[in-house]
N, C-alpha and C positions, 0 to 999 in steps of 0.2 A: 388203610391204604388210600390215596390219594383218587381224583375222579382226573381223569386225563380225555382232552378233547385231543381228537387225531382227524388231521385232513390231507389228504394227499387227492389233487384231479377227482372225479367221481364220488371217493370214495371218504365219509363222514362217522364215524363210527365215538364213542362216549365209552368209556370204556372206565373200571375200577381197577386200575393194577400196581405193582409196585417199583416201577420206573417208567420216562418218558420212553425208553428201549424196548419193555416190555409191552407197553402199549402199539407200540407201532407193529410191533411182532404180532402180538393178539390181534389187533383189528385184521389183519390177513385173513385170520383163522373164521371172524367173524362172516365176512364177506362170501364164504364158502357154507357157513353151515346150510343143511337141508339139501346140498344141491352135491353131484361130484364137481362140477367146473362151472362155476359163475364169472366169466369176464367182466372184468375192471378196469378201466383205464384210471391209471396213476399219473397222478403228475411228477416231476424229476425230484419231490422231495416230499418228506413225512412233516407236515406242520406241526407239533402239537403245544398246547398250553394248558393250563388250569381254569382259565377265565371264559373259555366258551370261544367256537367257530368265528366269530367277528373279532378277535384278538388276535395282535400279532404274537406269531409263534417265540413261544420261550426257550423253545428245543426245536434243530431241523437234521433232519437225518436223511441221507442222500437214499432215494427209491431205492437203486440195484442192490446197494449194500444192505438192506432189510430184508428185499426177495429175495438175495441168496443167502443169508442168514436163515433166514424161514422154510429155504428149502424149495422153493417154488423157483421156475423156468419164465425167464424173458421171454416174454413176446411180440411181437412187433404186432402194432394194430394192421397191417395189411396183410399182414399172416392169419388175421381170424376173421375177413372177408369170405 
């Protein structure tokens, strides 16, 4: 399976999976482990390539539509002030 970079706002994750979809979906997952609720700020889309964080994205995937795929709740950053 392929190495997939994923970056979205904050969140940087390297991930081994078997699509750019699945990556974006996994890095969620990852962001959580250890913790119940670890706040993230997202940017409005899922980057990902093969070549690493300073490459432009080969795959972009719109934020909302990954979070509710994944099952996870919008939240607005002034809601978690």
């Amino acid at each position: 399976m392929p190495k997939y970079y994923v970056k979205s706002g904050d969140l940087n994750c390297v991930l081994i999976s078997e699509s750019p979809r699945f990556a974006a979906l996994d890095s969620l997952e990852r962001c959580t482990e250890g913790s119940e609720v670890t706040p993230v700020s997202l940017g409005t889309s899922f980057d990902i390539n093969e070549s690493g964080f300073d490459s432009k994205p080969e795959v972009q995937f719109d934020t909302e539509e990954i979070i509710i795929e994944a099952g996870w709740e919008i939240q607005d950053e002034t809601e978690t002030l």
